[in-house]
N, C-alpha and C positions, 0 to 999 in steps of 0.2 A: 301653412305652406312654407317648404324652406325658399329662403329668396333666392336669385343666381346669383353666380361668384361674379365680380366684376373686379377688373385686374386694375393694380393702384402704378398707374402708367410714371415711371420718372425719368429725369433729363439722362439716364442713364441708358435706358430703353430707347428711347427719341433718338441719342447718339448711336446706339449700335444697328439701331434701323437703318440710319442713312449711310454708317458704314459698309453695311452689309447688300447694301443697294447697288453700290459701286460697279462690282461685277458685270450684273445687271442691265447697265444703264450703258455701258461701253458697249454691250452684244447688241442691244436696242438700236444704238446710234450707229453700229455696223451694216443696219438694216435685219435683225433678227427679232421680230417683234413679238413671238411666241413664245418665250424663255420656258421650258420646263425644269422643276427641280425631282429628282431620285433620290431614293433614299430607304434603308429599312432597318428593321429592328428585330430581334432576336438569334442575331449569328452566336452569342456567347451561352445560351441555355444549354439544359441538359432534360430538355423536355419543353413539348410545343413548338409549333410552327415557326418557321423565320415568314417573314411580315416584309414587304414593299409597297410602298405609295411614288405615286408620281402625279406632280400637280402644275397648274401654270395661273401664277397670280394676276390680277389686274395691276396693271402701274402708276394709276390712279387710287387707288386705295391702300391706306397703312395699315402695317401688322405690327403694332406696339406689343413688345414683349417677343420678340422672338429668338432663339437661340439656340443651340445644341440642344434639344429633346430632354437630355439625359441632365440638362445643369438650372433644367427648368420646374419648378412644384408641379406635384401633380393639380390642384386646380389650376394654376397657369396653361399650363398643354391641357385639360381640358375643355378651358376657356376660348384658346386659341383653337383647337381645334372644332370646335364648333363653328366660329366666324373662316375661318378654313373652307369647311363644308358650305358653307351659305355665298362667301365672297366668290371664291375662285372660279377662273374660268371655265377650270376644269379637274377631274380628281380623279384617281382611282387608285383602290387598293388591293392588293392580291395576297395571295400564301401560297404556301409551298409546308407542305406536309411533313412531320416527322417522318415517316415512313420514306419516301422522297428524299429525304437527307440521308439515311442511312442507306436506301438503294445508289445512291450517289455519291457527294459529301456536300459540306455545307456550302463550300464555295459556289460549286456548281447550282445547286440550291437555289443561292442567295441571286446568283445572275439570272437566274430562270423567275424567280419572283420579281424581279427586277425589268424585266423584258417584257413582262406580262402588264405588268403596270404601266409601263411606257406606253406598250403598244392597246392599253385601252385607252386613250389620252383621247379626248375627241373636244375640239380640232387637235387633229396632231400639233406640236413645236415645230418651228426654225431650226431651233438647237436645243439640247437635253444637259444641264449641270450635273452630274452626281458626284455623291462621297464616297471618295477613293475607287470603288470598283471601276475598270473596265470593259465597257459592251461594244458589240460587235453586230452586221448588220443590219444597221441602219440607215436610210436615204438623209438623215440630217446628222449634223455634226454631234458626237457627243464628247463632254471636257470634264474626265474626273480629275476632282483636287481633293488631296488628304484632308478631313475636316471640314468637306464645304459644308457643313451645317454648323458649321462656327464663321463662315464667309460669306455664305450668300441667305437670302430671303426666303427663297421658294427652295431650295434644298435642306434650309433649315424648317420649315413651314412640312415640307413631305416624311420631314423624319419628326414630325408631330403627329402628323397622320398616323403613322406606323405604328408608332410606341402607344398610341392612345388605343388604338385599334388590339395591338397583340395585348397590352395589359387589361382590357376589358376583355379579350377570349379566355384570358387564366384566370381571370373571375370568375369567368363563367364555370371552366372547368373545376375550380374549387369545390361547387357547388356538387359537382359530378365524381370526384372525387376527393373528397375532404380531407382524408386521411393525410396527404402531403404536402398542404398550405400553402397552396398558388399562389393565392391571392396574396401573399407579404413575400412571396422570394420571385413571383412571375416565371418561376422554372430553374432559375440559378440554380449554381451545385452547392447551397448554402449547407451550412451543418446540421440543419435540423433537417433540410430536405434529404440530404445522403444516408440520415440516420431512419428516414421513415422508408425509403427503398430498400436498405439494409432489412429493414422489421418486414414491412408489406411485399417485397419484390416489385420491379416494376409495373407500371400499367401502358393502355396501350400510347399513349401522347408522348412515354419517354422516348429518347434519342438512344437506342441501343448500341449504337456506334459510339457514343460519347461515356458509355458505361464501363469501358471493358477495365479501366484501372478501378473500378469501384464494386462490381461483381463478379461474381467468377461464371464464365461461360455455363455451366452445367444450373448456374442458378438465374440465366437470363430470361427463360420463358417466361410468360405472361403468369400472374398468381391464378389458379385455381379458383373460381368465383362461383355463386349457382347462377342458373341461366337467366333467369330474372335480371340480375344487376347487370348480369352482359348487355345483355339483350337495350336494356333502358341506356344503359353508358353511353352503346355505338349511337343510340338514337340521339342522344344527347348533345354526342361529340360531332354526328352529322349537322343538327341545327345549328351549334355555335359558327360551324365552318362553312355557315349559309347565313353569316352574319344575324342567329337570333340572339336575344340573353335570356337565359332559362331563371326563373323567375321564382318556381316553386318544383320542387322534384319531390315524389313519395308524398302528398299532399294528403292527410287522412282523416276522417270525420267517425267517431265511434258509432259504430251501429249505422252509419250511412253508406261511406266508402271512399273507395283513394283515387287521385289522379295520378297517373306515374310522372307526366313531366307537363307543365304551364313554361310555356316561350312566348316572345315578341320581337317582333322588328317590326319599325316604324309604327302604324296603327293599326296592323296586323297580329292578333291574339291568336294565340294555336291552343290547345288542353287536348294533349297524347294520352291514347292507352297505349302499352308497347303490349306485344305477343310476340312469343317466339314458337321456330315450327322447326324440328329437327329434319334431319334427311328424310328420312321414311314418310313422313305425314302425309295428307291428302293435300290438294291446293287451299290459301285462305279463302277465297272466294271474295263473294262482297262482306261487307264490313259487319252485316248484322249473320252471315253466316259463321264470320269466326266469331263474334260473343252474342251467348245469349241473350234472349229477351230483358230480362231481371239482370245481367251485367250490363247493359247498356242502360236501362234503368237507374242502376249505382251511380251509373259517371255521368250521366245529365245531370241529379239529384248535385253531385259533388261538384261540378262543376259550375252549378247557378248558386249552390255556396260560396266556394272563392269568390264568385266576380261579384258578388252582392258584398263579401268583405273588403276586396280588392280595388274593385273600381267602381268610381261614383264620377257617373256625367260624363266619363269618356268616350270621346267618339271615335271608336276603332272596330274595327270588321273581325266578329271571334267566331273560330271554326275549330269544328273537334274533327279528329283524326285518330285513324285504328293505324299504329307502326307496326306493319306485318314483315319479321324481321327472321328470312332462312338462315338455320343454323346446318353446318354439312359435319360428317360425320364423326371429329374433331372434337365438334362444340363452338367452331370458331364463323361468324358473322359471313355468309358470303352471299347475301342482297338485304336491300332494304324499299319497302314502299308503302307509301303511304296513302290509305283509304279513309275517304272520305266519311264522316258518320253526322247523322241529318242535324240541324242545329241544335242548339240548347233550350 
């Protein structure tokens, strides 16, 4: 079993903690004893969600190692970020959609992932810190500073949240599309990324707004795919953005059979078959109506393989589900639901 990362704490950390307290500890002494920090991550991609957290620490407990997000290792932010989750008062994270940024723009975007975070804060703040942006009604003060996750604790601590959050979604989505290596650029217009849009054209997570110096309008539409991979993608792309991480997709067993998509969150196990049903079809109905006897057979079979391979001794609650996914006359995704299918 790998061990956890445990962060090698130096007087240099200690010092910027209590630096970065300052702020803090003046609003406290004003009588504002709920400090919230804002903050988010992905305003600069060129695909995938922009990302906000809004969080409110204890003032009794340290967060050694804390700092701008971005000037932090990635085991540090995800070390921090776990004691994050565990310590804090309070937490929340939101998105705000590619699709959402191009019907808008990002700024707009970004204040809307940003509002949403805030305002799922439970208890609300006194006062709200963030970096750089400006929000607007709200019953407590809110005070943006250029860089406050280089100045304060809890604004640097919520832009941990963020960036941990959106670089685990592009993981995920790697998985979902590989073709364009998420997972090592997180959505940047890096060279290799521009050069696999170039080759594949986009998909649907890119930022089409953020394309037009890179493709030419008549080459913007979505690539031509068959419906199967649509079909599994949207399913895909709806779990990560319901906080799962997909785990195994196209999962195949010779002569036994496949699971299209294996998710989790928390101790929560999901093992998807996706279907899709064009306009014309009849309704899916229940679950053992859209597959048959001997297909639902296959995916029990396949799916007490994985978890015999997968997991050993874990204690989590696993449920299969038929993704009964309408396609309208297009080919293009307009509902998704999902039916229950009896255990394994």
């Amino acid at each position: 079993m790998t061990s956890e990362y445990c962060i090698r704490i130096t007087d240099r950390d200690r010092e910027r903690f209590e630096g970065m307290s300052e702020w803090e500890r003046e609003l406290r002494a004003q009588g504002y004893q709920l400090v919230a920090g804002v903050d988010e991550a992905g305003r600069g991609p060129i695909a995938g969600p922009v990302v906000a957290a809004a969080c409110i620490l204890p003032p009794d407990v340290t967060f050694y190692g804390l700092n701008d997000s971005k000037k932090m290792t990635e085991k540090r932010r995800e070390a921090l970020y776990k004691k994050i989750k565990k310590e804090a008062v309070a937490c929340c994270v939101t998105m705000v959609s590619e699709e959402d940024i191009d019907r808008t723009n990002i700024l707009v975007a970004t204040k809307d992932a940003m509002r949403q975070a805030l305002n799922g804060l439970r208890p609300q703040p006194d006062v709200a810190l963030i970096d750089a942006v400006a929000l607007e009604g709200f019953d407590f003060p809110i005070l943006p500073r250029v860089q406050g996750d280089a100045h304060s604790n809890v604004v640097a601590a919520a832009s941990v949240l963020a960036k941990v959050t959106r670089d685990n979604m592009m993981r995920n989505f790697d998985k979902v599309y590989p073709e364009y290596g998420f997972a090592k650029h997180k959505g940047y217009g890096s060279k290799a990324h521009i050069e696999a849009i170039l080759r594949e054209g986009p998909c649907p997570i890119h930022r089409l707004s953020f394309l037009k110096n890179i493709i030419k309008p008549s080459n913007a539409g979505l690539p031509t795919r068959e419906t199967g991979k649509v079909v599994e993608r949207h399913v895909a792309y709806d779990l990560i953005s319901r906080g799962f991480s997909i785990l195994d997709h196209r999962y195949s067993l010779p002569n036994i059979g496949e699971i299209d998509l294996v998710a989790m969150r928390d101790k929560r196990l999901l093992i998807i078959e996706c279907k899709g049903r064009g306009s014309g079809s009849l309704t899916f109905g229940g679950s053992e109506e859209s597959l048959e006897e001997h297909q639902l057979q296959r995916i029990r079979r396949t799916a007490s393989h994985w978890i015999d391979a997968n997991l050993s001794g874990d204690d989590m609650t696993i449920e299969l589900y038929l993704a009964a996914v309408d396609l309208d006359e297009k080919g293009h995704v307009s509902s998704l639901t999902y039916l229950p299918i009896d255990s394994v």
